[in-house]
C-alpha positions as CSV (number, residue, x, y, z in Angstrom):
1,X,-60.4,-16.4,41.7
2,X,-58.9,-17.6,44.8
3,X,-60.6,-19.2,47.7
4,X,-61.7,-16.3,50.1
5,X,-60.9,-18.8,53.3
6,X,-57.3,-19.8,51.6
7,X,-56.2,-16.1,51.7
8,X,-57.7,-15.4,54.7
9,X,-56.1,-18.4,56.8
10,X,-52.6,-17.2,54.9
11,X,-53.4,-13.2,55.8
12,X,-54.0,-14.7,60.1
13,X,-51.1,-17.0,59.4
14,X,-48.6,-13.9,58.1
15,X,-50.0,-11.7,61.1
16,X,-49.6,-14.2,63.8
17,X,-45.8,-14.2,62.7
18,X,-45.5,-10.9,62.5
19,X,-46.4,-10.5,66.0
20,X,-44.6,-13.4,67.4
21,X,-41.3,-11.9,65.3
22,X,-41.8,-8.6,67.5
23,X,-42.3,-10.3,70.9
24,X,-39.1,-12.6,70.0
25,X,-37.2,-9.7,69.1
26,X,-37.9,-7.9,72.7
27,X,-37.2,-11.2,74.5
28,X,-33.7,-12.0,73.0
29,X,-32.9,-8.5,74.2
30,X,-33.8,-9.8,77.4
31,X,-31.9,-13.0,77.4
32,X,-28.6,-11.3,75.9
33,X,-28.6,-8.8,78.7
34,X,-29.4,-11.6,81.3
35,X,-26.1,-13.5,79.8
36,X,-24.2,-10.4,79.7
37,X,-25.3,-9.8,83.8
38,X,-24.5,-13.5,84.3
39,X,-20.8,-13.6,82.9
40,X,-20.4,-9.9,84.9
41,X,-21.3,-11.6,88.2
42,X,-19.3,-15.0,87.3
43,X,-16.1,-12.3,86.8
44,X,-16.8,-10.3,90.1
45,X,-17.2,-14.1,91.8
46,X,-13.6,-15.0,90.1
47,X,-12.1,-11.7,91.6
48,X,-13.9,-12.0,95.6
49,X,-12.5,-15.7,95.5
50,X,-8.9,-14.7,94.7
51,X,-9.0,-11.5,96.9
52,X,-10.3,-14.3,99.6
53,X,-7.9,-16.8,99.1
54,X,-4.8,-13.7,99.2
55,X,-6.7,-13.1,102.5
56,X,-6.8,-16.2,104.1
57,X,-2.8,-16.4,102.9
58,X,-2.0,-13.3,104.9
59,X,-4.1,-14.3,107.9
60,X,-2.2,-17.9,108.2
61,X,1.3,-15.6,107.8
62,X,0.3,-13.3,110.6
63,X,-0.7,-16.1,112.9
64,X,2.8,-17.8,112.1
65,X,4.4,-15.3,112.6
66,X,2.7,-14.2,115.9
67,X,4.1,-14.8,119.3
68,X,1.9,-17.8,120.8
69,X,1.0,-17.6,124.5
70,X,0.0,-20.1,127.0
71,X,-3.7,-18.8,127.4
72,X,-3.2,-19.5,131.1
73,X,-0.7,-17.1,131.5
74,X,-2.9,-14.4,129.4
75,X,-5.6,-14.6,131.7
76,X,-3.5,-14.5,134.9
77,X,-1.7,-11.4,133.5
78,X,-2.7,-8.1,135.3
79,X,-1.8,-5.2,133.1
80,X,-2.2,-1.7,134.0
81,X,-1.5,2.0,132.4
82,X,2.1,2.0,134.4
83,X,2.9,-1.5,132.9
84,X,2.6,-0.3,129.2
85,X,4.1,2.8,129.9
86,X,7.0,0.8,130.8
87,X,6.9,-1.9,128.3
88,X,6.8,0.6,126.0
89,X,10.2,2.8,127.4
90,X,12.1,-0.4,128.1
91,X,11.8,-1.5,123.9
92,X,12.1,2.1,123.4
93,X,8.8,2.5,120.9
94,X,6.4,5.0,120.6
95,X,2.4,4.7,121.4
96,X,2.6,4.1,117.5
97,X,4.6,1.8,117.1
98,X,3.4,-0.5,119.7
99,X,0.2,-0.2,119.4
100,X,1.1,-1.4,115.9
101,X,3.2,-4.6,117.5
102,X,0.0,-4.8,119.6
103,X,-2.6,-4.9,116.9
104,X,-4.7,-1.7,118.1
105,X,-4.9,2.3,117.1
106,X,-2.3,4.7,118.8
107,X,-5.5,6.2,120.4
108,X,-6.2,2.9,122.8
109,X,-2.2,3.0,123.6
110,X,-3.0,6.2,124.6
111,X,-5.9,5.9,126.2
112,X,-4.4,2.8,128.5
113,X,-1.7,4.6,129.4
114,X,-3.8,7.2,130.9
115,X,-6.6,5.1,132.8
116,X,-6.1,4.4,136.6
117,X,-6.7,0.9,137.6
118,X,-6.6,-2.4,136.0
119,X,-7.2,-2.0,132.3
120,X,-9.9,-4.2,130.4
121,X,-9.2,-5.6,126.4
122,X,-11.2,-6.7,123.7
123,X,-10.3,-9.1,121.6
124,X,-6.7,-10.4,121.4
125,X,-5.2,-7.4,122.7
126,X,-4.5,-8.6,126.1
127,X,-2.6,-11.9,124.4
128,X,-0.8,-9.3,122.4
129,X,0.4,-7.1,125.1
130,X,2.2,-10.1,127.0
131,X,3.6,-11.3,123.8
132,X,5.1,-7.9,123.4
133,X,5.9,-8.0,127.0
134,X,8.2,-11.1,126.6
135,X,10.0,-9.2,123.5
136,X,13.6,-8.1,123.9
137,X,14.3,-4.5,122.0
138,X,15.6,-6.4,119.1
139,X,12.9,-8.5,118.3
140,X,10.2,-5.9,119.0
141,X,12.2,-3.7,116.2
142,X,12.5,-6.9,114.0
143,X,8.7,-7.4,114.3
144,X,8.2,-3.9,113.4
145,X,10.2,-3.7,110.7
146,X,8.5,-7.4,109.0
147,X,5.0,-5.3,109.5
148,X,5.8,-2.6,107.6
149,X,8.1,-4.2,105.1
């Protein structure tokens, strides 16, 4: 007959694995959904970086192409509703279209256009606005035409 303690040390020894087996089995679960969440993130990284970098590309080709003036000049500049509204007949645009050479909504064209006084901007609008200012009706159409093409 065989030794009582002998089975018994072999019966704890067969449960113990038992157990261990089960709590393994739930934590590679774990560990294979934590890779598959890692190498989702590490894609989603990959696409943010390259829809960065085509960002940063388009940025540094706006600012080329962009009309450059002496900040002096932009802060000496007095621009009122009357001044737009003529910019805007001389090139021959609509509010549209130069509040699109301008780099603001229709609605501020608009609303500048319709304000008594000395207007205030936000931004680079007012650098904008004498850049378009300085434009002949050629260029201002050329310019358009670049942005929308």
């Amino acid at each position: 007959m065989p030794n009582i303690a002998k089975v018994l040390k072999d019966e704890f020894a067969r449960l113990a694995k038992k157990e261990m087996k089960a709590i393994a089995a739930s934590l590679k679960k774990d560990v294979v959904a934590l890779k598959r969440a890692a190498a989702d993130q590490k894609r989603r990284l990959a696409k943010v970086e390259r829809d960065n970098g085509r960002l940063l590309k388009s940025v540094e080709k706006a600012k080329e192409k962009s009309v450059q003036v002496p900040h002096e000049e932009v802060e000496s500049a007095r621009i009122t509703a009357k001044m737009i509204r003529s910019i805007r007949r001389r090139l021959g645009l609509s509010q549209a279209e130069f509040a699109q050479l301008a780099g603001v909504s229709s609605v501020s064209v608009n609303q500048w256009e319709h304000k008594a006084g000395r207007l205030t901007f936000r931004g680079d609008s007012k650098a904008n606005i004498v850049a378009v200012r300085k434009m002949s009706k050629i260029e201002a159409r050329k310019k358009l035409d670049e942005m929308q093409g």
